[in-house]
Each structure stands twice: as C-alpha cells, then as structure tokens.
DOFIGU-210951 format. One record per residue (C-alpha): residue in three letters; x, y, z. Coordinates in Angstrom, 1 decimal. Example, Ala and Ser with C-alpha at 12.3 -4.5 7.8 and 13.67 -1.06 7.14 Angstrom:
# DOFIGU-210951
+------+--------+--------+--------+
! resn !     px !     py !     pz !
+------+--------+--------+--------+
!  ALA !   12.3 !   -4.5 !    7.8 !
!  SER !   13.7 !   -1.1 !    7.1 !
+------+--------+--------+--------+
END
This chain:
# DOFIGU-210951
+------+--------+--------+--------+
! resn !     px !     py !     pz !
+------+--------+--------+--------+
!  UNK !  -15.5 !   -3.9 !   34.6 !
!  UNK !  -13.0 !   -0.8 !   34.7 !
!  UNK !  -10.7 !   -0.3 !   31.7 !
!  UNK !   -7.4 !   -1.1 !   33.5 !
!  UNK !   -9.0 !   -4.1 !   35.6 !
!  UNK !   -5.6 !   -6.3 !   36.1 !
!  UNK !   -3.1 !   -3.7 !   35.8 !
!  UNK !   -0.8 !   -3.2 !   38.5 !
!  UNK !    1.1 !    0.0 !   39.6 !
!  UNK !    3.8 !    0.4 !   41.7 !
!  UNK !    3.7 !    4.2 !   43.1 !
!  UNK !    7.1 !    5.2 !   44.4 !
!  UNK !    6.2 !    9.1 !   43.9 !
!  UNK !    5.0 !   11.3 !   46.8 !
!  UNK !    3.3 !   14.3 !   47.3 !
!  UNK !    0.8 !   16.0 !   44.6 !
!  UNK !    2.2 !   15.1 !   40.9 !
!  UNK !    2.9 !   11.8 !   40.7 !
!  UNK !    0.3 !   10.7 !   43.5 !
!  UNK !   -2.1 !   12.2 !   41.3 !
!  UNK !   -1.4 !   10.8 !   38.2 !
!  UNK !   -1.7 !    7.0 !   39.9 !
!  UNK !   -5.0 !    8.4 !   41.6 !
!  UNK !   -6.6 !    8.6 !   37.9 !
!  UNK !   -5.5 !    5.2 !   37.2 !
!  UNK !   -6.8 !    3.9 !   40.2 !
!  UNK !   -9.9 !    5.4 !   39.6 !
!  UNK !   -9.9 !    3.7 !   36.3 !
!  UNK !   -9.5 !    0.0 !   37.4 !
!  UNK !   -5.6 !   -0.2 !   38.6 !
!  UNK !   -3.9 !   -1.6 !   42.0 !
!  UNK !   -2.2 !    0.8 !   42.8 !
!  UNK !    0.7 !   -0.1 !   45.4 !
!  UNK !    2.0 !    2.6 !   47.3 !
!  UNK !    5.7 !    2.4 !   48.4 !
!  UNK !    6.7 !    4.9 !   51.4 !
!  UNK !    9.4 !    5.3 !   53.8 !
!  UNK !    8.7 !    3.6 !   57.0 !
!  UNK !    8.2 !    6.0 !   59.8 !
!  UNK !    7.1 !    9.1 !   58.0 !
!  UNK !    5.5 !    7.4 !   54.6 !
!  UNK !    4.7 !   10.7 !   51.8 !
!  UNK !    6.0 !   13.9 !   52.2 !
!  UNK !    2.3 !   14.7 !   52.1 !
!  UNK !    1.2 !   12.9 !   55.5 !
!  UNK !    2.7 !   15.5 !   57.6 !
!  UNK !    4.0 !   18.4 !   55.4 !
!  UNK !    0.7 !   20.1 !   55.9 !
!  UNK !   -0.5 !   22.2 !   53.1 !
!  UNK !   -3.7 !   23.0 !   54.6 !
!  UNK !   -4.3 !   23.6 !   58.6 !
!  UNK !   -6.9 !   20.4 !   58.3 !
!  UNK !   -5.9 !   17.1 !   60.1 !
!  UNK !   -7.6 !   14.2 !   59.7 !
!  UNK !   -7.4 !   10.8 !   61.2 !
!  UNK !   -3.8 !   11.9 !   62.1 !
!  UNK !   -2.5 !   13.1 !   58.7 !
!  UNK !   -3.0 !   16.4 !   56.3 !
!  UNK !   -6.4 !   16.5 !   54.4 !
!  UNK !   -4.2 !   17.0 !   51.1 !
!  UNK !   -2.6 !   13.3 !   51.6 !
!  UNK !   -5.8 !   11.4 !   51.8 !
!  UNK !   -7.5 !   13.7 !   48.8 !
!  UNK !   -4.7 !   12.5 !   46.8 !
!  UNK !   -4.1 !    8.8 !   47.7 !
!  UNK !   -7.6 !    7.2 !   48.3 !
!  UNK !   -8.5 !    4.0 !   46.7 !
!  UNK !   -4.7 !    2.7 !   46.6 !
!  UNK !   -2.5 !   -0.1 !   49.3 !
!  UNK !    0.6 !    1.3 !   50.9 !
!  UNK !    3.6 !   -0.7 !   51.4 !
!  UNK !    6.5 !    0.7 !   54.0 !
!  UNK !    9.8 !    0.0 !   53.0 !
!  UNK !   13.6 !    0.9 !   53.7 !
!  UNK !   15.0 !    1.3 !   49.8 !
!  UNK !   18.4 !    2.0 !   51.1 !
!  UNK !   17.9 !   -1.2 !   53.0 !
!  UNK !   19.0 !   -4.7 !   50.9 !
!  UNK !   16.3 !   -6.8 !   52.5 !
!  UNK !   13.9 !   -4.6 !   51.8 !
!  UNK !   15.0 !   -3.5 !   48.0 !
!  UNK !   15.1 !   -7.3 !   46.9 !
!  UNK !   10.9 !   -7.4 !   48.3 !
!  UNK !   10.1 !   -4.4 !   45.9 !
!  UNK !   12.5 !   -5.9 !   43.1 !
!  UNK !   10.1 !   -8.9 !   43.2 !
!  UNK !    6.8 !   -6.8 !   43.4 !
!  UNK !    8.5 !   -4.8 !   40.5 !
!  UNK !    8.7 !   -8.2 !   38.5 !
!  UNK !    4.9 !   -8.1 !   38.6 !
!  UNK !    4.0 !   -4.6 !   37.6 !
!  UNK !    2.4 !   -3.3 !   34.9 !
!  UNK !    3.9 !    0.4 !   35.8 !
!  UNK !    6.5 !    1.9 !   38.0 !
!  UNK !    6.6 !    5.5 !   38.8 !
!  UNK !    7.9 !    7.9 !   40.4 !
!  UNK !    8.6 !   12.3 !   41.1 !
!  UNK !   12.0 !   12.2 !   42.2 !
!  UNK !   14.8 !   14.1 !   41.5 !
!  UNK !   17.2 !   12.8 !   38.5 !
!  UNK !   20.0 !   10.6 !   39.8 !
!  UNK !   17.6 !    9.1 !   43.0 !
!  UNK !   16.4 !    6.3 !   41.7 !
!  UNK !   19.3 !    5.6 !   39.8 !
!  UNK !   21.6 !    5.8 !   43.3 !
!  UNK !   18.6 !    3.3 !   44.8 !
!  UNK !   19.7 !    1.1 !   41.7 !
!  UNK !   15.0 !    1.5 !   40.8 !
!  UNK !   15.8 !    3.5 !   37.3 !
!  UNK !   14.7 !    2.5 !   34.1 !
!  UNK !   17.0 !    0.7 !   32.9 !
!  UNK !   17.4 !   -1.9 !   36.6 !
!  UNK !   14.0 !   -1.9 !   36.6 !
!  UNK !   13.8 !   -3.1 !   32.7 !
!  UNK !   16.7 !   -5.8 !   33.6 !
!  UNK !   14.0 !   -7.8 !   35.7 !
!  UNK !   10.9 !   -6.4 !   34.0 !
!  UNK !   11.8 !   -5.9 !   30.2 !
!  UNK !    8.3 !   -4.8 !   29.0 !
!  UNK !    7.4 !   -2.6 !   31.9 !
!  UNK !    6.1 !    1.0 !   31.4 !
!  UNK !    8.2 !    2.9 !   33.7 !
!  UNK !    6.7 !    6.6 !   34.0 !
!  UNK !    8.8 !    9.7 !   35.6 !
!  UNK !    8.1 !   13.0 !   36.8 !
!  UNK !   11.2 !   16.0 !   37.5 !
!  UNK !   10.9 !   19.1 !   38.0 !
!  UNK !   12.8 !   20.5 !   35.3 !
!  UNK !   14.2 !   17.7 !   33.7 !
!  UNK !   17.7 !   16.0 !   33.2 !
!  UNK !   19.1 !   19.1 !   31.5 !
!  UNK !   19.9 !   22.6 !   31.4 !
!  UNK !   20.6 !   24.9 !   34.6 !
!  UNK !   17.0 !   24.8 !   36.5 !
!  UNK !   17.2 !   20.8 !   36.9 !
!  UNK !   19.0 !   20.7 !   40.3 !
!  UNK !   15.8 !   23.1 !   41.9 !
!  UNK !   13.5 !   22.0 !   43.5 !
!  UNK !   10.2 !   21.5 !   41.6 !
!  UNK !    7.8 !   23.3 !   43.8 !
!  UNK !    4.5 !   24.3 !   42.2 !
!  UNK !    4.7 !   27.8 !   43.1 !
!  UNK !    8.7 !   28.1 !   41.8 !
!  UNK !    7.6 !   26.6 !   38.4 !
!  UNK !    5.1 !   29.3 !   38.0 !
!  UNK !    7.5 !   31.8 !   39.2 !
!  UNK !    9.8 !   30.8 !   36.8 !
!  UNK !    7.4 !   29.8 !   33.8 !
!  UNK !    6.0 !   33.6 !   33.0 !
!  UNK !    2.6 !   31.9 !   34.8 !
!  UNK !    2.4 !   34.5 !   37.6 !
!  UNK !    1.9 !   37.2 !   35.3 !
!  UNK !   -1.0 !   36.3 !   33.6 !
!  UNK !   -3.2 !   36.7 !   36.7 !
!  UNK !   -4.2 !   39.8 !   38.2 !
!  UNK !   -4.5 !   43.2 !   37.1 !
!  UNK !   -1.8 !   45.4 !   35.8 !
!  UNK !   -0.5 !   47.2 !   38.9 !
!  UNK !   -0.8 !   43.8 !   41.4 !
!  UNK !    2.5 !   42.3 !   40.3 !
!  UNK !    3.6 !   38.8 !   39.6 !
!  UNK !    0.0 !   36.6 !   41.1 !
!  UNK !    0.3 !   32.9 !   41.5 !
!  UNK !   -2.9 !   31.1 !   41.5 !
!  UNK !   -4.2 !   29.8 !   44.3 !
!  UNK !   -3.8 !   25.8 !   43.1 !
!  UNK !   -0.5 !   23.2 !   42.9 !
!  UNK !   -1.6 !   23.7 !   39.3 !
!  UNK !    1.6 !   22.6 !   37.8 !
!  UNK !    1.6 !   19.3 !   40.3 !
!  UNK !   -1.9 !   18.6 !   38.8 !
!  UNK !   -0.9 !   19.1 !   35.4 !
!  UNK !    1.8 !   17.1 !   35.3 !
!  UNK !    0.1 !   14.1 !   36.8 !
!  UNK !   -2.1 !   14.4 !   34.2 !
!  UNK !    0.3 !   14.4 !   31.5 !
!  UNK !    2.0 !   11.5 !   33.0 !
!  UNK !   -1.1 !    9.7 !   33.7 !
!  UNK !   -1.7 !   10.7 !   29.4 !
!  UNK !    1.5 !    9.2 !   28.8 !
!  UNK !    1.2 !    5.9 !   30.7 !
!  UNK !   -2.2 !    5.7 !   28.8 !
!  UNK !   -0.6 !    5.9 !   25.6 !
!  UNK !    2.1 !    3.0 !   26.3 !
!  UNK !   -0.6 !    1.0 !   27.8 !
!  UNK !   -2.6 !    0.6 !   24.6 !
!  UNK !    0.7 !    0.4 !   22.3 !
!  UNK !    1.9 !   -2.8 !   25.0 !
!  UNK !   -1.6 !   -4.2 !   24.4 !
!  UNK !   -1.1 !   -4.2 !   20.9 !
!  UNK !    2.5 !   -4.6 !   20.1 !
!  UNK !    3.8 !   -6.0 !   23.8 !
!  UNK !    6.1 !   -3.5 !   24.0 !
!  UNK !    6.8 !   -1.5 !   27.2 !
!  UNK !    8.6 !    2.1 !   27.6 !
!  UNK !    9.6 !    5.2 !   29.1 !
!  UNK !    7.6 !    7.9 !   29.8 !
!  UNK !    9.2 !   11.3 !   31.1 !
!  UNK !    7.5 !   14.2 !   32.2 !
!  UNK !    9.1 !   17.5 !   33.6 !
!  UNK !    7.0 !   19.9 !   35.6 !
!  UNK !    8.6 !   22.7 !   33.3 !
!  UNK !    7.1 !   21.6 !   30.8 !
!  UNK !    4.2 !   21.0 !   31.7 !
!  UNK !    4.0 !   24.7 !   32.6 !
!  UNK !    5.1 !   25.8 !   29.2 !
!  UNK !    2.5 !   23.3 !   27.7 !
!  UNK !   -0.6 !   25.0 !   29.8 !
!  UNK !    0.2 !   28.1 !   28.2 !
!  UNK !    0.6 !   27.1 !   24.8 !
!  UNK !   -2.3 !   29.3 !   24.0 !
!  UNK !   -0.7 !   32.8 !   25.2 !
!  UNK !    2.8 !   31.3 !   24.1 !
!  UNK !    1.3 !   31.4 !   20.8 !
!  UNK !    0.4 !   34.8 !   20.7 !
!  UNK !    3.9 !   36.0 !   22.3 !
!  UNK !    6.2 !   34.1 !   20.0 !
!  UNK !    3.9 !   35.9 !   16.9 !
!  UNK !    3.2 !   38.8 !   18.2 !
!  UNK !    6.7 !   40.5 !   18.2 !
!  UNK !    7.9 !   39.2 !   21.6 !
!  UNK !    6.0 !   41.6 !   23.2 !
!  UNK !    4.9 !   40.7 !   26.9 !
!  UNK !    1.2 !   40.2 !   27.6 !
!  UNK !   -0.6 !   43.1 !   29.4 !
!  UNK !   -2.9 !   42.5 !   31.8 !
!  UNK !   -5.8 !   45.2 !   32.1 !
!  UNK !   -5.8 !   47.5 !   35.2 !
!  UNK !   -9.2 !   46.7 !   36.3 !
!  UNK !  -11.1 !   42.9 !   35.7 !
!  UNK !   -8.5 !   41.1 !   34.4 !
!  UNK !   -9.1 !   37.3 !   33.3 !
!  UNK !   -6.9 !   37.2 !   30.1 !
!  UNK !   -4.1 !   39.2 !   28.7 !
!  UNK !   -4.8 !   38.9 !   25.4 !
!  UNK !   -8.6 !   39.6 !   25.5 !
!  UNK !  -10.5 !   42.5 !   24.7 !
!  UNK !  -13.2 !   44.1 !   27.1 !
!  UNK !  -15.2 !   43.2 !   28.5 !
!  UNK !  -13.9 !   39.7 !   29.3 !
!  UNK !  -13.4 !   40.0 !   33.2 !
!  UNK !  -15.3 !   39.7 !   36.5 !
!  UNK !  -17.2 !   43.0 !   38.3 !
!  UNK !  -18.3 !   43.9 !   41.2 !
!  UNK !  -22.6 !   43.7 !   41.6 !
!  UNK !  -24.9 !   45.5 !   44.1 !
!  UNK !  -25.1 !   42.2 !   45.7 !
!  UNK !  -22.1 !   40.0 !   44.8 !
!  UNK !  -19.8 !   39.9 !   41.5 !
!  UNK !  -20.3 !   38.8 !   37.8 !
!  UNK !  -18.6 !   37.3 !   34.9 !
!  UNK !  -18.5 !   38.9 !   31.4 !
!  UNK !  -17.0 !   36.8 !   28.4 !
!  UNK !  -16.8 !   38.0 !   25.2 !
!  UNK !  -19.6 !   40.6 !   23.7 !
!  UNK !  -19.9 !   43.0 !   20.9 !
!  UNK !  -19.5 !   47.1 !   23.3 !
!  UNK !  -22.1 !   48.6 !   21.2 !
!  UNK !  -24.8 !   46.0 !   22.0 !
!  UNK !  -23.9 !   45.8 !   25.3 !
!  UNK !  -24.3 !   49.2 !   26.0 !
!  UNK !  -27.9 !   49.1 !   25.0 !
!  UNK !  -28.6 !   45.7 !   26.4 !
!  UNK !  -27.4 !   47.1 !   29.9 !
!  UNK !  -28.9 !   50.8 !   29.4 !
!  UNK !  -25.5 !   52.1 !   29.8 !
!  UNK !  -25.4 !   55.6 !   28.6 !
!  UNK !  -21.4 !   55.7 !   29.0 !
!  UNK !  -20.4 !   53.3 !   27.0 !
!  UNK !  -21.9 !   54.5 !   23.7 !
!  UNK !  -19.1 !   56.2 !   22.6 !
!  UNK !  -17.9 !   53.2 !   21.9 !
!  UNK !  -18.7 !   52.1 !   18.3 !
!  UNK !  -15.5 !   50.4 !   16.8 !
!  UNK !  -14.5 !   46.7 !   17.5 !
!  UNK !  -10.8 !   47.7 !   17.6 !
!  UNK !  -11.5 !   49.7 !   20.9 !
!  UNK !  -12.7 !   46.8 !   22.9 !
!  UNK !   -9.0 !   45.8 !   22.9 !
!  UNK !   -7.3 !   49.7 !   22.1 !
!  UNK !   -9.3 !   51.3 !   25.1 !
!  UNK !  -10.0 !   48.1 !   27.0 !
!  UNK !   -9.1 !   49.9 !   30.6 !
!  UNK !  -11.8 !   52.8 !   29.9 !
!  UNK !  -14.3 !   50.1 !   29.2 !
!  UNK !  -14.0 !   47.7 !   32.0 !
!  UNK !  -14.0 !   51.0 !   34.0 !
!  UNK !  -17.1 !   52.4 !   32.8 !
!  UNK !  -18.4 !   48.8 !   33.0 !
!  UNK !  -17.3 !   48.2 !   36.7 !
!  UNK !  -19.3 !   51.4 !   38.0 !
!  UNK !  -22.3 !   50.5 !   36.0 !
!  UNK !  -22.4 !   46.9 !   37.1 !
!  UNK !  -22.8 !   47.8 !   41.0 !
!  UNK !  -26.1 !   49.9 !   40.6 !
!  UNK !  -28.1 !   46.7 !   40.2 !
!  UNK !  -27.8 !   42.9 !   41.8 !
!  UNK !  -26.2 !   39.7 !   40.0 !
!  UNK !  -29.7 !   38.4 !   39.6 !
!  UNK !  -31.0 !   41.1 !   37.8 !
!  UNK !  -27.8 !   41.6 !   35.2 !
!  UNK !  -28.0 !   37.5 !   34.6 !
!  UNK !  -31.5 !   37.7 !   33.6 !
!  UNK !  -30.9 !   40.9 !   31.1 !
!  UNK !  -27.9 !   39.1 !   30.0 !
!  UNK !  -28.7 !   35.6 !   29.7 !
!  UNK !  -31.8 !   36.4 !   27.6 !
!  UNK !  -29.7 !   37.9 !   25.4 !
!  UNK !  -27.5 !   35.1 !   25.2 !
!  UNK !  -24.4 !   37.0 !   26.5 !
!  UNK !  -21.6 !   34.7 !   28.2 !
!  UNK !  -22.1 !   35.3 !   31.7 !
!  UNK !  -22.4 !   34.1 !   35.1 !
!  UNK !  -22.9 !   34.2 !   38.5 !
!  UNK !  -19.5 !   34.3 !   40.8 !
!  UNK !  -19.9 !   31.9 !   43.3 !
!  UNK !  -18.3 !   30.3 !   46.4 !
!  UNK !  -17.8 !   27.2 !   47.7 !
!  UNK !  -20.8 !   27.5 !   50.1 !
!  UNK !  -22.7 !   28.8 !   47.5 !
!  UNK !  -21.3 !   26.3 !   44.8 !
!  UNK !  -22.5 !   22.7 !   46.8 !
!  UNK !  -25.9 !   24.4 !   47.4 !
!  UNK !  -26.4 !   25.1 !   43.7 !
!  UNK !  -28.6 !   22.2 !   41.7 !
!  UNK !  -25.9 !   22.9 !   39.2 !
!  UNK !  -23.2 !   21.0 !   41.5 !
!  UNK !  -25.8 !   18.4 !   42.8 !
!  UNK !  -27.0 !   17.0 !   40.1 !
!  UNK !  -23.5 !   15.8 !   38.9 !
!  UNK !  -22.5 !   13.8 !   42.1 !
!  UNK !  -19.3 !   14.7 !   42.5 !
!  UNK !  -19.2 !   14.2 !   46.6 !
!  UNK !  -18.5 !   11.1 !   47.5 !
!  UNK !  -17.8 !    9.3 !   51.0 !
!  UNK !  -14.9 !    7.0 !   51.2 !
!  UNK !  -13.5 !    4.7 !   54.5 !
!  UNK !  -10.0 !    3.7 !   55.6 !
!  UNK !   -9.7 !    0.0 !   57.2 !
!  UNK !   -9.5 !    1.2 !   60.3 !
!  UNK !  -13.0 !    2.6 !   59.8 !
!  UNK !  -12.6 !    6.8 !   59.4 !
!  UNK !  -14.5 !    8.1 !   56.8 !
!  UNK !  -14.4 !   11.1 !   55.0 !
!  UNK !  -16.2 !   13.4 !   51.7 !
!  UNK !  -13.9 !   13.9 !   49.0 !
!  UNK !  -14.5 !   14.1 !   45.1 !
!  UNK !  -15.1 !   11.6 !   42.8 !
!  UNK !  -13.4 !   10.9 !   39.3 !
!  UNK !  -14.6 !   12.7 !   37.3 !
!  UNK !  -14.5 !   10.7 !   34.2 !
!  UNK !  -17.6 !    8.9 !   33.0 !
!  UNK !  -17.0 !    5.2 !   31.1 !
!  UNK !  -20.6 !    3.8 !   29.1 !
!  UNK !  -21.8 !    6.4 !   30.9 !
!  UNK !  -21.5 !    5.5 !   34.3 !
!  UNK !  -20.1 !    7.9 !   36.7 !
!  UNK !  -16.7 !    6.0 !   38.7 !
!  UNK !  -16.9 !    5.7 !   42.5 !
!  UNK !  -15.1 !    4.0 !   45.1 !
!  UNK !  -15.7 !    3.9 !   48.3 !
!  UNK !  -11.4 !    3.0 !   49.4 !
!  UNK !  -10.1 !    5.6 !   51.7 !
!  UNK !   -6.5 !    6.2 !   51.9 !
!  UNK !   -4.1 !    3.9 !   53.4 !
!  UNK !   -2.3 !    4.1 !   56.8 !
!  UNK !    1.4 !    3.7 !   56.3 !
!  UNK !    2.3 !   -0.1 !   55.4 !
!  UNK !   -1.2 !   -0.8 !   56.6 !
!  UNK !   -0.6 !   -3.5 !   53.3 !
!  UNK !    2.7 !   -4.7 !   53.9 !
!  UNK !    1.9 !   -8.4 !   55.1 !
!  UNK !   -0.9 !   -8.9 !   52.6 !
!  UNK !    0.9 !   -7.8 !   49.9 !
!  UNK !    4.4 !  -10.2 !   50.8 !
!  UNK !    2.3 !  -12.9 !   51.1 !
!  UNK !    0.5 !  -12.6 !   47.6 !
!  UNK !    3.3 !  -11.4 !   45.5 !
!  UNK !    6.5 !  -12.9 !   47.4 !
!  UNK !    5.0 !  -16.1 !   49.5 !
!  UNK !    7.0 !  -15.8 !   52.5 !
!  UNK !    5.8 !  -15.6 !   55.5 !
!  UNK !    9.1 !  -14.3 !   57.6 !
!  UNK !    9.1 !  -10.9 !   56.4 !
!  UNK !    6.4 !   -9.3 !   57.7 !
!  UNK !    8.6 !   -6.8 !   59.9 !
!  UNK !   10.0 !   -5.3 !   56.7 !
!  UNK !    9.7 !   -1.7 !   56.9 !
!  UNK !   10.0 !   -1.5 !   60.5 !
+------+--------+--------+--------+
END
C-alpha cells in the first residue's frame, strides 16, 4: 500500500509548478482530480514547450499529468462551481498556481473553501507572492531567473546573463509545495488539524541558491565571478569545470593543482604550488588545463584519474546516457497508457518506499475524460453529465 492510499486531491493548477507538485503525490498513493477549463483544459495541452505532439497534445502535458482523472468544468459558471464545491467537501487537498485575487474572484480561496471543508489543506503557488512590486508579473520560469541573480551563475565570464536550459524554478516550487502539503498531512494525522500552505516561485528561487546567497551576504556584497573558461561554480576554485577531450569532454571537481599536475604529466601546471592560487589564478589554470586535456581521449583521463580517486566523469548525452548500464540498472523508463489506449515512455518516480521502486502504468487524461464517473461517485446525480460542455 502507498503512503497516501485514501487521500484525495483536487488539482485546480495548470502548467509545470503546481501539476508537478500533485504528480509526486500521485505517485505516492493520491487521487489526484484534475479540474480544467472545458474546451482548452491546461495551459500545457496546447501551449507547446517542445515541437513534440502526442496523441493530440504537447509531450510536456502528459510528462507532467500522468497517473491523475481530469474533470472539465466552467468555474465562472454556477452549475458547475456548486459540482466542484461538493467534490471540494471530499478533499483531502486543494491546490492551485494562480495569480493572487483568482481564486478569491471564483469565490475557491482559502478561506470559501475552509467554510465547507474546515480541516482541508489548501496548498498555493504565485509567482511572487501577495506582496511587494513583482507580484502582478507573471511568474514565468525564465523571468524568475532573470530576476532572481540565477542567470549569472551559469556560463563563463564574458557570455552574459545564461538561463539554464530547465523550468527549474516551476520544478522547484512544486517540490516545495508538494514538501509543504507533506508536512500538514502528517500534523492533520496527528492533531486533525488542516492548513494553508503558500509557496511563491520567488522564493523558491532565492531558496535554491541559498548556498551562493550565503557566500554573497558574508563576503562583502561582492558579486560572484564566474571563470572565463570551464565554469560550473562561481565560488569554486580550479579546477572545478568541464573541458574539452581528444574525443568528447570531461568533468573535474575539486583536486589539490600540485597533484594534479603530476597525476596528468602536465608540465605547465607546476608552477603552481600554493592552494590560494587554485582560486587567485583560477583563469590561468583552467586554461592550461583546457589545452592539456584535448591531447588525450575521455577514456584514457578517466582511468588516470579515477585510479587516483579524483572527482571526475565522463560528459554524456542523452543517447549516450540510456545506453549506459549506469541508467539501466535503475529503471527509471517506464511505459504508461491513456484509456483510449496510446501509450507512451516517460520517467518514473523516483522515490523508493521499503525499497520498492514506484510505478504506474496511468497515462494522462483526455480533457473531462472523468467527468461522469466522478459526478456519479462523489455527487450521485445522474443529470449532470453535460457539465463542462
């Protein structure tokens, strides 16, 4: 049995953040009941991030929203609010990733939603919050890092502000939502109490760089500086960065200069004897480093290296990645089915419970594909069926 085996969710949030954060409860044991917009459903169906349809609707949308029901329905339409107030009377959670002041205009805020449900756990996302100037914007991954200091931690020194090439703020604040849900979960199990959870996208920026933040706010508000060649951290010393290889690219972690010199027979580096200078003349380093590394192949610096037990590894693709016995063994693919019988690969969770690895084989759900199953088990009626429509 999965931990949260009897919970239900209601799921009025749409595109990456909030969707995620119900997909890991899902995963974990929860219904999760998806409420859309009839017509177009999530954001995500057919604001395609990636040039891949399939079975009709962006590759991102089913990724994000496998293994959970969806339920069509017209919020701004009375019929159709009173069905989800009674579904809200059942739930465990509501959520949702809109802007402050929606839900509250839709009359599905916290505090209507506790008036039918007192001990719900009602979870939020925002982009920026209920206060201060950013929280009318709209809370787009790549404008959170823009505006979080994020963009220039990646890259080298002379490539400008360099977003990374993931919704990583989306992810991150599912994740703290789904944390926070968690949390109020086990204190309703022991206490009976429900409660708000509230989780801005802003922060959750400022949050996943609490490390570097660190440094800045004790280190004299001075910006980080990214090296001009192999940069992977701002605040590390050389050699820490990827390099070019005769036959591909390698990974270098932390490592005393002096031994690496000998270890890698490179006559150039010598000079450098003091610790100090792995950060003080970090740009010389990973220079001298960067020319050395492409005489020889990956395979050959992995084997001098590993044997030496220097942090290192191989750079590899996707391609190369699913090919790797490394990626195999864990069983991370798995294949999943909609009702209507199209299947697709996707990742599993990757959470482990007793030590069992957690698959499910549900696809994602067409839009109100659930409706009249889910009206007749929650709300008994059977003259409602065209809600939604």
């Amino acid at each position: 049995m999965l931990p949260l085996e009897g919970y239900l969710v209601i799921d009025f949030s749409q595109f990456l953040s909030g969707p995620s954060a119900s997909l890991r409860l899902a995963d974990l044991g929860a219904r999760v009941i998806k409420i859309e917009r009839p017509g177009t459903g999530d954001i995500c169906r057919t604001l395609y991030t990636s040039n891949l349809v399939m079975n009709g609707v962006s590759s991102v949308f089913h990724a994000i929203n496998r293994n959970k029901e969806s339920f069509a329905a017209d919020l701004k339409k009375a019929e159709d609010a009173d069905l989800i107030r009674e579904l809200l009377k059942k739930a465990d959670v509501v959520m949702h990733n809109f802007r402050p002041g929606v839900m509250e205009r839709l009359g599905f805020d916290y505090a209507s939603v506790k008036a039918i449900n007192p001990n719900v756990i009602y979870a939020e996302i925002s982009g920026y919050g209920s206060e201060g100037p950013f929280k009318a914007k709209p809370g787009q991954d790549l404008l959170l890092q823009s505006l979080t200091g994020l963009t220039w931690l990646t890259g080298n020194a002379d490539d400008g502000p360099v977003p990374m090439g993931l919704s990583i703020i989306d992810m991150l604040a599912g994740a703290h939502l789904a944390q926070g849900i968690l949390a109020c979960m086990y204190r309703k199990a022991i206490k009976g109490e429900g409660g708000l959870v509230q989780v801005s996208m802003l922060e959750s920026a400022y949050d996943f760089q609490f490390e570097t933040i660190t440094t800045f706010l004790n280190d004299g508000g001075l910006n980080p500086e990214r090296s001009a060649k192999s940069n992977a951290n701002a605040y590390l010393g050389a050699p820490y960065g990827i390099y070019p290889t005769e036959t591909g690219y390698l990974a270098l972690a932390m490592g005393s200069i002096p031994f690496l010199a000998k270890l890698l027979e490179c006559e150039a580096l010598f000079i450098y004897k003091d610790g100090a200078e792995a950060f003080e003349r970090r740009d010389e380093i990973k220079g001298v480093l960067a020319d050395h590394l492409k005489t020889r192949p990956t395979s050959e610096w992995l084997k001098v290296l590993e044997a030496a037990d220097i942090w290192c590894a191989d750079v590899l693709d996707w391609n190369q990645l699913f090919e790797h016995d490394g990626f195999k063994v864990l069983g991370m693919v798995q294949k999943v089915t909609m009702n209507d019988g199209y299947s697709y690969d996707t990742l599993r969770c990757p959470i482990r419970i007793d030590g069992e690895k957690l698959y499910s084989s549900k696809g994602s759900p067409k839009l109100g594909e659930d409706n009249e199953a889910i009206i007749k088990e929650f709300i008994g009626r059977e003259d409602v069926y065209e809600v939604g429509k």
